[in-house]
C-alpha positions as CSV (number, residue, x, y, z in Angstrom):
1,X,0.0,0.0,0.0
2,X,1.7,3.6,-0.8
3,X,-0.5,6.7,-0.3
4,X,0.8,10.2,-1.2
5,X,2.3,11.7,1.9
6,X,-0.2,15.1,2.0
7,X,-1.7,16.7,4.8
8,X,-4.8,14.8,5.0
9,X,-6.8,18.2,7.1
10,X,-5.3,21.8,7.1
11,X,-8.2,23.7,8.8
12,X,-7.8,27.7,8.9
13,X,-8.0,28.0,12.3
14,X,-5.3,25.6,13.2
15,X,-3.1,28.5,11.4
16,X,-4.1,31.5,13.7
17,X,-2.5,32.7,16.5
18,X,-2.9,31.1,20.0
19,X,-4.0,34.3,21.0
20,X,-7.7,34.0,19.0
21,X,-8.8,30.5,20.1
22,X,-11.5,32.6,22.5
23,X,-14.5,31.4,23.3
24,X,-17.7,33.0,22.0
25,X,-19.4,33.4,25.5
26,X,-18.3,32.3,28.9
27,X,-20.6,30.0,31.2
28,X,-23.1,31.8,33.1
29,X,-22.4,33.9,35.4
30,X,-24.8,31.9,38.0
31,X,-22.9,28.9,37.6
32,X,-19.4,30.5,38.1
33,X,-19.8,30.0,42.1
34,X,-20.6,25.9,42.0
35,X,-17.2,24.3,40.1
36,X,-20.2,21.3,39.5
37,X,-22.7,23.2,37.4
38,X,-19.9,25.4,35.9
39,X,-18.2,21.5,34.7
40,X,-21.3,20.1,33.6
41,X,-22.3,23.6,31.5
42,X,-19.5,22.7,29.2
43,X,-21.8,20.1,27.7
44,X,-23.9,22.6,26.0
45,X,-20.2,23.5,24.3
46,X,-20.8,21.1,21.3
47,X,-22.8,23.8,19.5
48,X,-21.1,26.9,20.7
49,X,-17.2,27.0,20.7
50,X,-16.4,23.4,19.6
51,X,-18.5,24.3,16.5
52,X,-16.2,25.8,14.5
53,X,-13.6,22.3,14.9
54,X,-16.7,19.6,14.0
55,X,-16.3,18.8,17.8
56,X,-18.5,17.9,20.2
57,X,-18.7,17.2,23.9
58,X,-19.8,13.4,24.6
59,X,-19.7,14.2,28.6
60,X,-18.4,16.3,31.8
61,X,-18.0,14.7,35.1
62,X,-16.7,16.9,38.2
63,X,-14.3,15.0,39.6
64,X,-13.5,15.2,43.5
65,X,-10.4,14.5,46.0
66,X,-9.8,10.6,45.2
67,X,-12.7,10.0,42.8
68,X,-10.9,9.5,39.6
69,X,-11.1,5.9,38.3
70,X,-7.2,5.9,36.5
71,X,-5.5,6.8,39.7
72,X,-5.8,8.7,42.9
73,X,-6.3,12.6,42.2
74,X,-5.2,14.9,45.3
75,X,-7.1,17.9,44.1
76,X,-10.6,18.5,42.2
77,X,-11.1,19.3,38.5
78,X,-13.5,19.0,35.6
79,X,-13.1,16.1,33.5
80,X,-14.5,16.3,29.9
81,X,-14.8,13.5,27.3
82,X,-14.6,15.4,23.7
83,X,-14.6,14.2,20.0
84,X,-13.9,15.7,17.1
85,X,-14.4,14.7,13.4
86,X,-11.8,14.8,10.7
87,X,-11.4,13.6,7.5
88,X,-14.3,12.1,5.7
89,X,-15.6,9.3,8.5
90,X,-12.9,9.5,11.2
91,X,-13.1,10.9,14.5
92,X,-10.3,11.8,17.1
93,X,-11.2,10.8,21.0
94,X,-9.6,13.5,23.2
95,X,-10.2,14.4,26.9
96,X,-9.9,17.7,29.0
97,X,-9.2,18.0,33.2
98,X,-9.9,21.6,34.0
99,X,-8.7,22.0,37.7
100,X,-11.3,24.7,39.4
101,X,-10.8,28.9,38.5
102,X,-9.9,29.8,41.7
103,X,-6.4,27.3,41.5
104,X,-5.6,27.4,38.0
105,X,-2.6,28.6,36.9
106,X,-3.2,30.0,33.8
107,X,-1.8,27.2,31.4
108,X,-2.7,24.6,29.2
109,X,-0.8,21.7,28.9
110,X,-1.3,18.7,26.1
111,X,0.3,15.2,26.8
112,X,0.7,13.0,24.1
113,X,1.0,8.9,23.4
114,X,3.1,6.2,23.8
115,X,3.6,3.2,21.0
116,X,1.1,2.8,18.8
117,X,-1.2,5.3,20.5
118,X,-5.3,4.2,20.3
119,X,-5.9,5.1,24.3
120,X,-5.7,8.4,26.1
121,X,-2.4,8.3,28.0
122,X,-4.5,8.8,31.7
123,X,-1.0,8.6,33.5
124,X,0.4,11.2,31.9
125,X,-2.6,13.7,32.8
126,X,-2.8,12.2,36.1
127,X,1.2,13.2,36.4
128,X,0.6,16.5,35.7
129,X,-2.5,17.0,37.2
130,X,-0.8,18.9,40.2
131,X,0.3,22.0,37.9
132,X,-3.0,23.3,38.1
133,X,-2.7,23.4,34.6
134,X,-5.4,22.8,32.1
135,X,-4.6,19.4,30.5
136,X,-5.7,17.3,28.0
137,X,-5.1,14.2,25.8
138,X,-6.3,12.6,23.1
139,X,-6.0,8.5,21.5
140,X,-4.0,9.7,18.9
141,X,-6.9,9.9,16.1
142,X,-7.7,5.6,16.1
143,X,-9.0,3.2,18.3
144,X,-7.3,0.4,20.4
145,X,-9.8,-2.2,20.5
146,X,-9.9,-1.8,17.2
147,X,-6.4,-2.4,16.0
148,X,-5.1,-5.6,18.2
149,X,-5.5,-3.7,21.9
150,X,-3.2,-1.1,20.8
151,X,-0.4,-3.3,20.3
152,X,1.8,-4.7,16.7
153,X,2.3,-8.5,16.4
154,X,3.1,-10.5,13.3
155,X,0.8,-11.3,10.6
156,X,-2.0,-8.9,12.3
157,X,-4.0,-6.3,10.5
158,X,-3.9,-3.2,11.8
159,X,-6.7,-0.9,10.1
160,X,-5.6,2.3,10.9
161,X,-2.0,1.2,9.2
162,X,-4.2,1.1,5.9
163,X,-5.9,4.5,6.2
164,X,-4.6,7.6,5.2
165,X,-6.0,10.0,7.5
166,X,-5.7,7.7,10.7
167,X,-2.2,7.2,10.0
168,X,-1.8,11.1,9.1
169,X,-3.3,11.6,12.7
170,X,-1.1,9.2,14.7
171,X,1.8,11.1,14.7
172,X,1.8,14.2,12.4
173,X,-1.4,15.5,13.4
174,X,-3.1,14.3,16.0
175,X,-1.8,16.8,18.8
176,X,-2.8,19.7,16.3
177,X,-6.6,18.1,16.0
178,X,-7.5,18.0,19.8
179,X,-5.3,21.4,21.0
180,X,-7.8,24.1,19.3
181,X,-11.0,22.6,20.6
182,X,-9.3,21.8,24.3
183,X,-8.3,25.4,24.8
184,X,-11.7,26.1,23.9
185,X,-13.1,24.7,26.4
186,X,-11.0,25.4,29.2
187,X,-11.4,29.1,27.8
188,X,-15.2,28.8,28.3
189,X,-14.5,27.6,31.8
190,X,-12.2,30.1,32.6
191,X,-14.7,33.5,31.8
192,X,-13.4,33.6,28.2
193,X,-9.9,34.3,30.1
194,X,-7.4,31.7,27.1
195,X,-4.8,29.8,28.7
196,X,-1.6,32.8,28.5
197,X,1.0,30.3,27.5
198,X,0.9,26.5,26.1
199,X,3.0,23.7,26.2
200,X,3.5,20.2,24.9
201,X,5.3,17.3,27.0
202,X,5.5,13.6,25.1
203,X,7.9,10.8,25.5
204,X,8.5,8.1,23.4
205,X,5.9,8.2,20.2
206,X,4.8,11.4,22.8
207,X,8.6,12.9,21.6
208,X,8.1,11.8,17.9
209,X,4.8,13.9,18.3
210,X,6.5,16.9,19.7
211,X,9.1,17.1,17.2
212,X,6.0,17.3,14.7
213,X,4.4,20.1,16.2
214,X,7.9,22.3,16.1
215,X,8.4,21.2,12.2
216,X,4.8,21.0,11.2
217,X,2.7,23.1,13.8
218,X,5.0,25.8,14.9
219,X,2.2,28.5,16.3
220,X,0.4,25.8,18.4
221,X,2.9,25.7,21.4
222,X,4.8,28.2,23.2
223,X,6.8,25.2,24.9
224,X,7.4,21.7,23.7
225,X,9.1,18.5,26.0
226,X,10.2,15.2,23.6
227,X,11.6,12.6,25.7
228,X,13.1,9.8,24.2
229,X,11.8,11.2,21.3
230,X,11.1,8.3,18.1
231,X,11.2,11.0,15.6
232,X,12.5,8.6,13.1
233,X,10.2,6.4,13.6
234,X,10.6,4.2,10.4
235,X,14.4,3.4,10.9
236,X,13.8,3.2,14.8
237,X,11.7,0.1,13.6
238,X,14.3,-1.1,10.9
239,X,16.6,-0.7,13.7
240,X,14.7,-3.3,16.2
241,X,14.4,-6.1,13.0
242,X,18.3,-5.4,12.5
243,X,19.0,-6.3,15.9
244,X,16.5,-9.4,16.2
245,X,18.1,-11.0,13.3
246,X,21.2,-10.8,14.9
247,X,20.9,-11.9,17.9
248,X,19.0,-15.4,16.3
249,X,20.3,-18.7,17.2
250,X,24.5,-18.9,17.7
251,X,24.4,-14.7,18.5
252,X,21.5,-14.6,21.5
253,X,22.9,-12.8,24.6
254,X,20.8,-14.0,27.8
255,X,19.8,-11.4,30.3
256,X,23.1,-12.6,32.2
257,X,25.2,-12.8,29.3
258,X,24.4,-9.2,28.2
259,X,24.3,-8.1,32.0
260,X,28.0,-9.3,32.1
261,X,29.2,-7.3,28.7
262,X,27.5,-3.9,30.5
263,X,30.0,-4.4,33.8
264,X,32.6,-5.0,32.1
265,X,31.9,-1.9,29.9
266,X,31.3,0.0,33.2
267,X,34.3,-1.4,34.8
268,X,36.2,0.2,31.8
269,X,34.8,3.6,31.5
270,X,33.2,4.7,34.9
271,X,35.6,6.9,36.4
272,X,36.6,8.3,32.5
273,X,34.4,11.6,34.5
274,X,36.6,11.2,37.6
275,X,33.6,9.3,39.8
276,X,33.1,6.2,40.2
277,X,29.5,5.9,40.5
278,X,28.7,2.5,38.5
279,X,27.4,4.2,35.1
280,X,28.9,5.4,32.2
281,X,28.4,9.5,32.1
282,X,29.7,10.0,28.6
283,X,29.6,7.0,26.7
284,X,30.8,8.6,23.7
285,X,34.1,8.7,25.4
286,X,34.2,5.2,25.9
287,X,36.8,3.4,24.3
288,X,35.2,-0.1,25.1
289,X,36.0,-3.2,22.6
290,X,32.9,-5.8,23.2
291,X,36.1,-8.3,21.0
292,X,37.8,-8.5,24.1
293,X,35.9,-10.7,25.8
294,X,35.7,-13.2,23.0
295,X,36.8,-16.6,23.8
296,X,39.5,-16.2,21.6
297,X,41.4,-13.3,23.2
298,X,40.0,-14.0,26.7
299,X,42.1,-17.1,27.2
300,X,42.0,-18.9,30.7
301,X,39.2,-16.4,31.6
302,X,36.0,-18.0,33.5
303,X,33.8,-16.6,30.7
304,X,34.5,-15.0,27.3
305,X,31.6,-14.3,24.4
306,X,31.7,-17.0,21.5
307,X,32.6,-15.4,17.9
308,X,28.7,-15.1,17.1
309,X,28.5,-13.3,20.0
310,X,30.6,-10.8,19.7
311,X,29.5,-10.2,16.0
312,X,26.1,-9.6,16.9
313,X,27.1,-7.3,20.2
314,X,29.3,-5.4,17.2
315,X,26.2,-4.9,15.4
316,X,24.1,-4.0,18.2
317,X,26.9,-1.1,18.7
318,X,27.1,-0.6,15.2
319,X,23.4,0.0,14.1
320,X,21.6,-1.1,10.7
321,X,23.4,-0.4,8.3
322,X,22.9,-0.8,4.0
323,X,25.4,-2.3,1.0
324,X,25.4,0.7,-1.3
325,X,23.4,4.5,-1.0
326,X,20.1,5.0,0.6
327,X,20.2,8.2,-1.4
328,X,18.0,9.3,1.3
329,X,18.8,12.0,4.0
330,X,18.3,11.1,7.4
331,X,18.9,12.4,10.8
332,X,19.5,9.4,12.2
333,X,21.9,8.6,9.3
334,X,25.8,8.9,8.1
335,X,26.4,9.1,12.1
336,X,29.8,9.2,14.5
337,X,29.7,6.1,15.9
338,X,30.0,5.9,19.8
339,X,31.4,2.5,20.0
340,X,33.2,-0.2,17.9
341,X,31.6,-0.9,14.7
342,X,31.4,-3.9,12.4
343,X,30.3,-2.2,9.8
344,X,32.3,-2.3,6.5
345,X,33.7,0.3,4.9
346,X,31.5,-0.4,1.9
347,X,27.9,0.4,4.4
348,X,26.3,3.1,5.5
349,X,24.1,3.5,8.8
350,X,20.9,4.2,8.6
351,X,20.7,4.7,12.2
352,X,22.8,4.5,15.3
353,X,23.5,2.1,17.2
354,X,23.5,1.6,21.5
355,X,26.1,3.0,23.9
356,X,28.5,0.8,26.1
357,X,26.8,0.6,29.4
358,X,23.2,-0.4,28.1
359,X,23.4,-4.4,27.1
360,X,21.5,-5.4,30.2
361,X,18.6,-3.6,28.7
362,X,18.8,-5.6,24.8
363,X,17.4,-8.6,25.9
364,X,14.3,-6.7,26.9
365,X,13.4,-6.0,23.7
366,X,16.0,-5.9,21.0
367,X,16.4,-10.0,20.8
368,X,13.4,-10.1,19.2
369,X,10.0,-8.9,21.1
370,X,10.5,-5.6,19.6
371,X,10.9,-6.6,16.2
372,X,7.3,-8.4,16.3
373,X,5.7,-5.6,18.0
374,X,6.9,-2.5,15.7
375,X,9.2,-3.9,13.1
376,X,7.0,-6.7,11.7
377,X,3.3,-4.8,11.6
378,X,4.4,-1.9,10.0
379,X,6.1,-3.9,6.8
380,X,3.2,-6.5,6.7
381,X,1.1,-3.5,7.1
382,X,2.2,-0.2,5.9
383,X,5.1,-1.1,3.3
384,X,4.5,-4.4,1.7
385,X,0.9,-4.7,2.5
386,X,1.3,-8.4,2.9
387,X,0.4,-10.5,6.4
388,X,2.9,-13.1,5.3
389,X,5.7,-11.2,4.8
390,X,8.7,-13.0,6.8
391,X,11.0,-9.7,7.1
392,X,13.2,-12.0,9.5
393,X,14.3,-14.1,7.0
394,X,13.4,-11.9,4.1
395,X,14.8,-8.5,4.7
396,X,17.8,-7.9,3.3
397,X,18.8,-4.4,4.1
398,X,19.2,-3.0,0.6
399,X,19.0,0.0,-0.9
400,X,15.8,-0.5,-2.8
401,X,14.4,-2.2,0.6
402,X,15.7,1.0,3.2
403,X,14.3,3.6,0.5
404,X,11.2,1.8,0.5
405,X,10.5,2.0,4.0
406,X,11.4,5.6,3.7
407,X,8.9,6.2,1.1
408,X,6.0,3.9,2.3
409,X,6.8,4.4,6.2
410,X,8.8,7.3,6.6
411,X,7.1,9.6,4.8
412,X,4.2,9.1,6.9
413,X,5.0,8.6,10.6
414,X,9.1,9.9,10.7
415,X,9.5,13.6,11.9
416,X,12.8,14.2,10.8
417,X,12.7,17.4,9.2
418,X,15.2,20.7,10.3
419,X,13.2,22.9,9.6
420,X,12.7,24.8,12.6
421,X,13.3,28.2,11.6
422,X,8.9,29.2,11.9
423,X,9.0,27.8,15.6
424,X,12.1,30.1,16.1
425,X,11.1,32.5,15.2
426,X,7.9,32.6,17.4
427,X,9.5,32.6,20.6
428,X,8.9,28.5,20.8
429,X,11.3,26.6,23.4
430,X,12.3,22.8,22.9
431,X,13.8,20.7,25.4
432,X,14.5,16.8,24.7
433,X,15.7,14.5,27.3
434,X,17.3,11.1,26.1
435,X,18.9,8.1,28.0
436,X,22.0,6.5,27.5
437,X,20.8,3.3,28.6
438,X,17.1,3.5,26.7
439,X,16.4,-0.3,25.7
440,X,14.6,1.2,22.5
441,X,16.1,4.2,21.2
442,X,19.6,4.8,19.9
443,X,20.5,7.5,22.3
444,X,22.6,9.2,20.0
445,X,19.7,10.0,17.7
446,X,18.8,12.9,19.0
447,X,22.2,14.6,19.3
448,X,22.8,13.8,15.4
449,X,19.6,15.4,15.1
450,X,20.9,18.9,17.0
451,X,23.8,18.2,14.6
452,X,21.6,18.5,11.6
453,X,20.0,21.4,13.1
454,X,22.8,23.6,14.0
455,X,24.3,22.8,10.0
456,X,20.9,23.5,8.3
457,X,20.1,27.4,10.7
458,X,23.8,28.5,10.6
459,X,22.3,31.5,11.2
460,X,20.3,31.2,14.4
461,X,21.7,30.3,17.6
462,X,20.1,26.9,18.2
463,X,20.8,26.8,22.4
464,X,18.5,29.9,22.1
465,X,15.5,27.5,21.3
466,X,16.3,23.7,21.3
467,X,18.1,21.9,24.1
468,X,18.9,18.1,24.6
469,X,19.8,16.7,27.8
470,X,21.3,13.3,28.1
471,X,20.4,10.9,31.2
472,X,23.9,8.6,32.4
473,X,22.1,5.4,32.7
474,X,18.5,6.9,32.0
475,X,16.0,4.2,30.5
476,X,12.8,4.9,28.3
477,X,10.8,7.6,29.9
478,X,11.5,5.4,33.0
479,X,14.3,4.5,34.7
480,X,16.4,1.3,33.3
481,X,15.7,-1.8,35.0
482,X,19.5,-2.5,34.9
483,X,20.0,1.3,37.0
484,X,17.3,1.0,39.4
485,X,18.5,4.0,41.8
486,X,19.3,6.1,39.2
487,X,17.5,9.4,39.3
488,X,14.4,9.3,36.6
489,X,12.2,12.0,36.8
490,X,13.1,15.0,35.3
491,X,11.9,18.7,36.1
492,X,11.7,19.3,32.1
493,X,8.3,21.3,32.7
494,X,9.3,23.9,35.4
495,X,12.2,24.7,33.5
496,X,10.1,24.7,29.8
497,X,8.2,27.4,31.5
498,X,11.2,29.4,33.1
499,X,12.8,29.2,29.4
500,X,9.1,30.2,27.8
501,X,7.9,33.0,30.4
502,X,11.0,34.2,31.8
503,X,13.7,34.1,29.2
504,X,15.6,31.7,31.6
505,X,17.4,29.3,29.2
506,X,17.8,25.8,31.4
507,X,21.7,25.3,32.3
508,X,20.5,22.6,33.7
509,X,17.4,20.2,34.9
510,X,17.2,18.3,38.0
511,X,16.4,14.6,37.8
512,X,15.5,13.2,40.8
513,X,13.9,9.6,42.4
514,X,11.2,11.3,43.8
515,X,8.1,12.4,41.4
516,X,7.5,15.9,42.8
517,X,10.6,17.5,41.0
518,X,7.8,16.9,37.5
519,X,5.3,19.7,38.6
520,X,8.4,21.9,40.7
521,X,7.9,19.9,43.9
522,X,11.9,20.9,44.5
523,X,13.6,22.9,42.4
524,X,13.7,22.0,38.6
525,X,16.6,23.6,37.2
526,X,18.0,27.4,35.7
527,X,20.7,29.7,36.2
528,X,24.5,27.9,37.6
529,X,25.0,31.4,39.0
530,X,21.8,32.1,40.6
531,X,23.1,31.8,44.0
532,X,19.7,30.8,45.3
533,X,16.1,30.0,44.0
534,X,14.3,32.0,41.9
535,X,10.8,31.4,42.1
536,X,8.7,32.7,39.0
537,X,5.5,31.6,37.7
538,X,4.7,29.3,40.5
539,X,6.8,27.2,39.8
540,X,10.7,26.4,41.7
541,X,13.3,27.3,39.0
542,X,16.7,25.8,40.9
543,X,19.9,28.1,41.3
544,X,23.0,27.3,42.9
545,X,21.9,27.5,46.3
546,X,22.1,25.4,49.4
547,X,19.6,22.5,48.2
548,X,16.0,23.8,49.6
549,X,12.9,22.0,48.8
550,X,13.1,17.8,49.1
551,X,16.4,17.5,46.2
552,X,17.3,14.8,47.8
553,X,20.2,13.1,50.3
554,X,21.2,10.2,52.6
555,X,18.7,11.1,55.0
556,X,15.6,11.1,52.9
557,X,16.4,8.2,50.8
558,X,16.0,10.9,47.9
559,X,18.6,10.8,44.8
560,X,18.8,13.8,42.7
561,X,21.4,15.0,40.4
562,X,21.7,18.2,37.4
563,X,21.3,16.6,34.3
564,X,23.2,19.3,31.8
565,X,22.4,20.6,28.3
566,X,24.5,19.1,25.6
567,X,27.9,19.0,25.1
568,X,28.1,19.9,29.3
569,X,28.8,17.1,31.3
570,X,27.8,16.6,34.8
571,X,30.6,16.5,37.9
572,X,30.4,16.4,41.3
573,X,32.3,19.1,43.4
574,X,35.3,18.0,45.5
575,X,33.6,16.5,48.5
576,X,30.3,16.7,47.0
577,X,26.9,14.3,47.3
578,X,26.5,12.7,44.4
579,X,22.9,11.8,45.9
580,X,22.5,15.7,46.0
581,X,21.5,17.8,43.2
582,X,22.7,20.9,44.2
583,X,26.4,19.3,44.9
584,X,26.5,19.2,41.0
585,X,27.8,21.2,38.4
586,X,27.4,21.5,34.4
587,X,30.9,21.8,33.0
């Protein structure tokens, strides 16, 4: 199946300024006093200010202390189930939690989705429920239960993988559908008062969604998070089928096998920051051959990899990589590597490979539970358009085959586009977190991608607008199995909104254990030189000062640390905490 890669919906209002989604009336002044009639006015929305979208309101429900049915809510708000059309017969599912007037802070946040969307992500609104903020969410423009629960397997049809306009929505558009109509509502609620600034936050697809609002939506979002971002989405895929058919028969690492390659690799490279802390701050500067532990150079040792083994370690390092040109142009593409490769000199990448440190995460997924979940659906579905297709056995990885995927795939679900110059020059802010030790994404990707950026805008300063902050031993928008201790959570939002409102450009976020640092429950990171905390918009932006808040320590079981915008490195300082955020510095 091959579509032409168009815009399947361009409404007019989608390309106005933020500052004229305003309702047409406010809800009546009688209601204003009772947050439960002022929530349930909102249904007579559908034919006033959700008109002009083709969206309705399918039902309001005022939500108190510990009544939500996803999770336990700690503060009251109006929940709203919404739909909106688009296209000729598809509609998009999306849902809005208005906290009450009186505690709002003025914002509207979206959230977006994770793998192959078809749900509202209810944890992620429930995460950032404690901003006060106006939130909302959407199921990405298809349907779960309709498409295998939401999740890829082999030889499965997946409808919305054969529809234009739902797989437009997925990832291109989907954000842009529900964002109009949500501020609309929370506009109503608020006495026709709009939200004053709006942000995006995303991980994972979530990131691959944010990076198409800044390339293809650059007016909708003052502020826009993309963790772990898969923004090129069609190699990312390639890349998990590359590794599956590697690590087949002779070349399979167990869980212990590949946990025993990742010390060693830590053993080698740990203190190459001057701490020994038992992960790998800069893999990049990590010199670490996987060849010798092979039995054949580890002579006499208790345990050495067999030739397959190492070969398909190599590879893993190495990324997929094609005989010949892609003639295709790709972030993720023509990349330094940041370990050994095996690749020969007659090959080019098509996307990078993972850093010394992570192998205890590949046998998670990249052995082969990957492959059948993204890999697989999307060539039976999207490229080839044929259930039986054995890409295992029958991928080849040439040319022809990676522009293919490019063409059929890429075209309609990869965000890998440079052209930022629009969001620039609107003011917008993007921050992007990545882990090193991510068991899905290359973590390299997206500092290739800043690469790209800074070579394509020689002419802008790109740290005045886009930001990416590696995590040492950071998982998938959760922490790695294989680092369990290892601060996760990461105050991207409080420092978005510094950056955004307050011309504070992040020199550095807090990542802490302890889930409070997400909404600016301790302070989220700022200015080196501060010399204290600087507390604007209501939220915590972190200086250098003496560690207020909860940031962490022996004594409350809290680990935090500064995670620091690329190329800065984080150190300790002599006789520093390293369990203490505010005993680090970005150097």
């Amino acid at each position: 199946m091959l579509f032409s890669p168009l815009l399947v919906f361009q409404p007019a209002a989608l390309l106005l300024p933020l500052a004229q989604f305003t309702a047409a009336s406010p809800i009546a002044a009688a209601a204003a006093a009772d947050p439960r009639a002022q929530c349930s006015a909102l249904q007579q929305q559908s034919g006033g200010v959700l008109a002009e979208f083709d969206a309705v309101v399918d039902g309001t429900q005022y939500v108190e202390v510990g009544e939500l049915d996803v999770g336990p809510n700690a503060s009251p708000f109006c929940r709203v189930w919404a739909r909106r059309s688009y296209a000729l017969n598809d509609s998009l599912q999306f849902e809005v939690w208005l906290p009450d007037q009186g505690v709002w802070d003025g914002r509207f946040v979206a959230v977006g989705n994770g793998g192959m969307a078809g749900t509202i992500d209810h944890s992620a609104l429930l995460r950032y429920l404690p901003t006060h903020s106006a939130l909302a969410g959407s199921n990405g423009g298809h349907l779960a239960q309709d498409n295998n629960n939401g999740t890829g397997a082999p030889s499965t049809y997946l409808p919305y993988l054969h529809s234009s306009a739902q797989l437009s929505a997925w990832i291109h558009d989907s954000v842009a559908l529900f964002t109009p109509p949500a501020r609309a509502l929370a506009t109503a609620l608020y006495a026709a008062t709009p939200p004053h600034h709006s942000y995006f936050v995303g991980c994972s697809t979530g990131g691959a969604q944010g990076f198409a609002l800044a390339q293809r939506w650059p007016a909708l979002f003052d502020g826009i998070y993309a963790g772990c971002p898969g923004f090129a989405y069609a190699r990312l895929a390639l890349s998990f089928l590359w590794n599956a058919q590697r690590t087949r028969g002779d070349g399979y690492l167990s869980p212990e096998t590949a946990t025993w390659v990742r010390d060693n690799a830590v053993r080698k490279c740990d203190g190459l920051d001057g701490l020994v802390d038992g992960v790998v701050e800069n893999p990049l500067a990590c010199k670490f051959d996987v060849a010798a532990l092979g039995c054949d150079r580890a002579k006499g040792a208790e345990r050495c990899l067999t030739p397959a083994q190492v070969a398909a370690a190599q590879a893993i390092y190495a990324g997929p990589s094609v005989q010949g040109s892609t003639n295709t142009t790709s972030s993720s593409s023509s990349s330094p590597s940041s370990s050994p490769s095996s690749s020969s000199s007659s090959s080019t990448q098509i996307y990078p490979g993972f850093a010394p440190g992570s192998e205890a995460e590949w046998p998670s997924g990249q052995e082969g539970s990957l492959a059948n979940e993204f890999a697989l659906p999307l060539l039976q579905n999207l490229v080839y358009d044929d259930l039986s297709y054995d890409a295992l056995n029958g991928f080849g990885w040439s040319a022809a085959e990676i522009a293919d995927v490019d063409v059929r795939a890429g075209a309609w679900i990869s965000e890998e586009s440079v052209n930022l110059e629009e969001f620039s020059a609107r003011g917008g802010k993007m921050l992007v977190s990545q882990g090193w030790a991510d068991p899905y994404n290359a973590p390299t990707a997206p500092l290739l991608y800043l690469s790209r950026l800074a070579a394509a805008l020689p002419h802008l300063s790109i740290s005045d607008f886009f930001a990416v902050f590696m995590v040492p031993g950071g998982g998938h928008c959760n922490p790695a199995p294989s680092y369990p201790t290892l601060p996760a959570q990461h105050a991207v939002l409080p420092a978005l909104e510094a950056w955004v409102e307050h011309g504070v450009a992040p020199e550095y976020v807090v990542s802490s254990t302890d889930e409070g640092v997400l909404t600016g429950g301790e302070d989220a990171g700022g200015d080196e030189d501060a010399g204290g905390d600087e507390v604007t918009g209501g939220r915590t932006v972190g200086g250098g000062g003496n560690g207020g808040g909860n940031g962490g320590g022996n004594a409350t079981g809290v680990r935090s640390r500064k995670l620091c915008p690329w190329p800065k490195q984080g150190v300790v300082v002599p006789g520093g905490d390293l369990t203490r955020w505010w005993d680090w510095r970005c150097v």
